[in-house]
C-alpha positions as CSV (number, residue, x, y, z in Angstrom):
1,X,10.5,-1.7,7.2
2,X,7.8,-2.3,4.1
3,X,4.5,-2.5,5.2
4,X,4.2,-6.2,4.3
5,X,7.0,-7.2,7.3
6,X,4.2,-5.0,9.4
7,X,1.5,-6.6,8.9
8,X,2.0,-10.5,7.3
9,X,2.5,-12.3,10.1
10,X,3.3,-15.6,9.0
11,X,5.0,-14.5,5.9
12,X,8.1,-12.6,8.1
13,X,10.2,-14.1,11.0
14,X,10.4,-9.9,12.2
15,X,7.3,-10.1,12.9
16,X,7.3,-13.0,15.2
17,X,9.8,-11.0,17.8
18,X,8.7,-8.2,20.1
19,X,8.4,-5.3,19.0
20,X,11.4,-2.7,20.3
21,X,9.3,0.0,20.9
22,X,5.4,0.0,21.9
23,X,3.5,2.9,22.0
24,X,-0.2,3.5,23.8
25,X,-1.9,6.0,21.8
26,X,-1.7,6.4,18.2
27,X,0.2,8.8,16.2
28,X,0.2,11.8,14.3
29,X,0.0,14.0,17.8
30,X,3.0,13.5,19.4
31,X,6.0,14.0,16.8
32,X,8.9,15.9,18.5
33,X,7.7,15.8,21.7
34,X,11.5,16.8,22.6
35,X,11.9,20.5,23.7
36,X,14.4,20.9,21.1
37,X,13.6,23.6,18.4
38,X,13.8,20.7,15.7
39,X,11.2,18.3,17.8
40,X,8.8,21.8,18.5
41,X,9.1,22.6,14.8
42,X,7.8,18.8,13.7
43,X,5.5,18.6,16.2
44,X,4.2,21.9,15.0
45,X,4.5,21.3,11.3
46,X,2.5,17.3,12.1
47,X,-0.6,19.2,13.9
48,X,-1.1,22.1,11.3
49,X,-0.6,19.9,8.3
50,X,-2.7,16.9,9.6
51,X,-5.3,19.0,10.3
52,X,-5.3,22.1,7.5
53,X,-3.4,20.4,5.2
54,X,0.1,21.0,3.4
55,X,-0.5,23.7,1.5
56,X,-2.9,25.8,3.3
57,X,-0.3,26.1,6.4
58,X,2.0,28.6,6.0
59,X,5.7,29.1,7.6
60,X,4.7,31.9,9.6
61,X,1.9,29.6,11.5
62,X,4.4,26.6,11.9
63,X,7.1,28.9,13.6
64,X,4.4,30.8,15.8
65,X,2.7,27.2,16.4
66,X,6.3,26.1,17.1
67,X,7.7,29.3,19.0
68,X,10.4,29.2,16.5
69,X,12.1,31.9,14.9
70,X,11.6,31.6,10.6
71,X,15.8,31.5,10.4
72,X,15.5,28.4,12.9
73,X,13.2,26.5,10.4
74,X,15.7,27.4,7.9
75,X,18.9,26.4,9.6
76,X,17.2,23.2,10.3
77,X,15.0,22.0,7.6
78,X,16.2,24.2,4.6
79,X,13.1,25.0,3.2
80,X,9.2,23.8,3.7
81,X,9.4,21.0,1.1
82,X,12.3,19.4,3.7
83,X,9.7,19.9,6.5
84,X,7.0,18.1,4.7
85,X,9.5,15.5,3.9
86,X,10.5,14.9,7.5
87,X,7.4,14.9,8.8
88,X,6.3,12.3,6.4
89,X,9.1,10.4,7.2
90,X,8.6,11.0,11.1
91,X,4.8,10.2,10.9
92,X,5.2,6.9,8.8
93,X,8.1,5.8,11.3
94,X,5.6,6.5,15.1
95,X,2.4,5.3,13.0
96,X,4.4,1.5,12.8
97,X,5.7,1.6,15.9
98,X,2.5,2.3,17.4
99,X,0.6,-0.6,15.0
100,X,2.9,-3.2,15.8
101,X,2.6,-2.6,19.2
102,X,-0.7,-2.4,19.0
103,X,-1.4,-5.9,17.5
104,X,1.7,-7.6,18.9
105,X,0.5,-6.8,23.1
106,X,-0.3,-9.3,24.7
107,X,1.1,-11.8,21.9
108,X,-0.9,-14.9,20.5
109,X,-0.6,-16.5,17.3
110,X,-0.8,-14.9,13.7
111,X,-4.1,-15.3,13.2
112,X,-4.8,-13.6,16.6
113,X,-2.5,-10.9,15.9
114,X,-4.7,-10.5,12.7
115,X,-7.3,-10.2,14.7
116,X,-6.6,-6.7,16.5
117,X,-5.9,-5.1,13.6
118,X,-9.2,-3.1,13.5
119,X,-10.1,-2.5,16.9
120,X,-6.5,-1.1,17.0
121,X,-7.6,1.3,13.8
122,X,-11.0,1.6,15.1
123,X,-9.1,3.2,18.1
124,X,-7.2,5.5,16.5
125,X,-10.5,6.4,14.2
126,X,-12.2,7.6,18.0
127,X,-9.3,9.9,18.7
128,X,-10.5,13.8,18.3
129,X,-7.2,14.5,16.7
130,X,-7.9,11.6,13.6
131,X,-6.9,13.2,10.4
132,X,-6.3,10.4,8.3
133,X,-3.2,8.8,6.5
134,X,-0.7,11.6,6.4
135,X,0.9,10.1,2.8
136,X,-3.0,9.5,1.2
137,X,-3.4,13.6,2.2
138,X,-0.3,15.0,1.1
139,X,-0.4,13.1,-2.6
140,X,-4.4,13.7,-2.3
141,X,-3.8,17.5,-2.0
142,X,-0.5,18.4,-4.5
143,X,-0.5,18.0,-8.5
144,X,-0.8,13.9,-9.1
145,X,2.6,14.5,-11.1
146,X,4.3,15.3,-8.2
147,X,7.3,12.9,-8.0
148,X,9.0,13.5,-4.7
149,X,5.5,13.0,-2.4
150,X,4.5,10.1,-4.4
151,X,8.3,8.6,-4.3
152,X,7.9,8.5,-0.5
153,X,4.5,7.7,-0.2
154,X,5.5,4.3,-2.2
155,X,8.6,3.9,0.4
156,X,5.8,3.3,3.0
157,X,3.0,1.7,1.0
158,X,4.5,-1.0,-1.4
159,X,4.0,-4.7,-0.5
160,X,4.1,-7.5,-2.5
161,X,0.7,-7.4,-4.5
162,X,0.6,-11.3,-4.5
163,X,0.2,-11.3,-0.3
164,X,-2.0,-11.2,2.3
165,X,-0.4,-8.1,3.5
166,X,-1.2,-6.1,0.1
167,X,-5.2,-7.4,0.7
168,X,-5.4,-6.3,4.2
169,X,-3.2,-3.3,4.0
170,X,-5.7,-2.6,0.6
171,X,-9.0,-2.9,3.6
172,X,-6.7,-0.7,6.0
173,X,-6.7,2.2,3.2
174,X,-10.2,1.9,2.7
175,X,-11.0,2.0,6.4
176,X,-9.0,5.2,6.7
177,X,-10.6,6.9,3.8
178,X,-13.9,6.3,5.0
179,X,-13.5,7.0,8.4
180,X,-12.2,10.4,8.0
181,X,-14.7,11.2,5.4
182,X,-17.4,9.8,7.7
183,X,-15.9,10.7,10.9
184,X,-17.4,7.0,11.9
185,X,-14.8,4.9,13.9
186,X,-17.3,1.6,13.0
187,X,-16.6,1.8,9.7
188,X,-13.4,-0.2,11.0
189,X,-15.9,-3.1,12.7
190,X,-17.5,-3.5,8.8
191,X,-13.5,-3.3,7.3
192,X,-12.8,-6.1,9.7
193,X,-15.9,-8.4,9.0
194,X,-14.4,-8.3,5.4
195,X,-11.3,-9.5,6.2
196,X,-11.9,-12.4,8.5
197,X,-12.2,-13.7,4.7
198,X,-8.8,-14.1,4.6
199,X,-7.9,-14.9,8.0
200,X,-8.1,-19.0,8.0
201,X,-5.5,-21.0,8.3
202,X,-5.2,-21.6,4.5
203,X,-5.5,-18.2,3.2
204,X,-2.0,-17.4,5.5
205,X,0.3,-18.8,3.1
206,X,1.7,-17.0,0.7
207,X,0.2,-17.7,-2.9
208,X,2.5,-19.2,-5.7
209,X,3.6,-16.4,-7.8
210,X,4.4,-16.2,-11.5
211,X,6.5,-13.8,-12.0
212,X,8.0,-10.5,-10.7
213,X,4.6,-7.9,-10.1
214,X,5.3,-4.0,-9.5
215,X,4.9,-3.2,-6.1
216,X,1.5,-1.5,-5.0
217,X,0.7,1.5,-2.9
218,X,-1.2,0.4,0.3
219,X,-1.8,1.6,3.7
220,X,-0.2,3.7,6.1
């Protein structure tokens, strides 16, 4: 799912139905909460990377975090470039779950929907375990000509430059930057005060456009 079916509202019929799964606390804590070797190895692999970072966790403190064996991690994942794959993939997959849940409890109209956008971040900014946006870290932390990171880091981010998702998901970066930096969760209150900007009824429709734009990286 792009990012601008997540978030615009009244620019995606998806968004109008319930979403399938919702979940109560944010992510980037609870991948593979399964006992299986494979869910103890992600889980492990999320925790160390979102809090040390990618390349300052090693395999040998993934498989002790994980109580793994190294050839396990290898039968599964091939190499640590896989693992940092799939936990990318498994992080960006719970982290929309959670967010549409988040914003579509309780239901309401768009613009209320809009609405719980930040307290929902702000949220997640409180919780102890807040490290950020797992895809702004990893292309943050490797050589900026690394394709394969950035080629999945777009997968999650692109939206359609032209619409209201790409200007709220664009606050939603900021937000995240700044609270990690700041370890602040109101930084969200002052990202949300900008965007009731572009919450009325008029600003909802999606602008004419004039011709094909690239796709732009965005949030989460």
């Amino acid at each position: 799912m792009r990012l601008d079916e997540v978030i615009a509202f009244r620019l995606t019929d998806r968004m109008r139905k319930p979403a399938s799964k919702k979940r109560s606390a944010p992510p980037g804590l609870a991948a593979g909460d399964d006992e299986s070797a494979r869910g103890r190895l992600l889980g492990a692999a999320t925790r160390l990377f979102c809090k040390n970072g990618i390349n300052a966790t090693g395999i040998d403190a993934i498989i002790n975090e994980a109580g793994t064996a190294k050839t396990t991690l290898y039968k599964l994942f091939g190499s640590k470039t896989n693992l940092v794959h799939a936990v990318l993939e498994t992080e960006g997959r719970q982290w929309r779950e959670w967010f549409i849940g988040a914003i579509e409890t309780g239901g309401g109209s768009a613009q209320t929907k809009l609405a719980r956008i930040f307290p929902a971040l702000k949220h997640w900014f409180g919780q102890e375990r807040f490290y950020g946006c797992p895809f702004i870290n990893a292309v943050g932390e490797h050589d900026k000509d690394q394709k394969q990171l950035r080629a999945i880091a777009m997968r999650h981010k692109k939206t359609d430059p032209e619409s209201l998702a790409h200007q709220l998901a664009l606050l939603i970066d900021g937000a995240i930057v700044a609270a990690m930096v700041s370890r602040n969760p109101g930084v969200a209150d002052t990202a949300g005060l900008a965007a009731g900007s572009l919450f009325g009824p008029s600003k909802l429709r999606r602008p004419k456009r004039t011709g094909e734009a690239p796709a732009h990286l965005v949030a989460v």
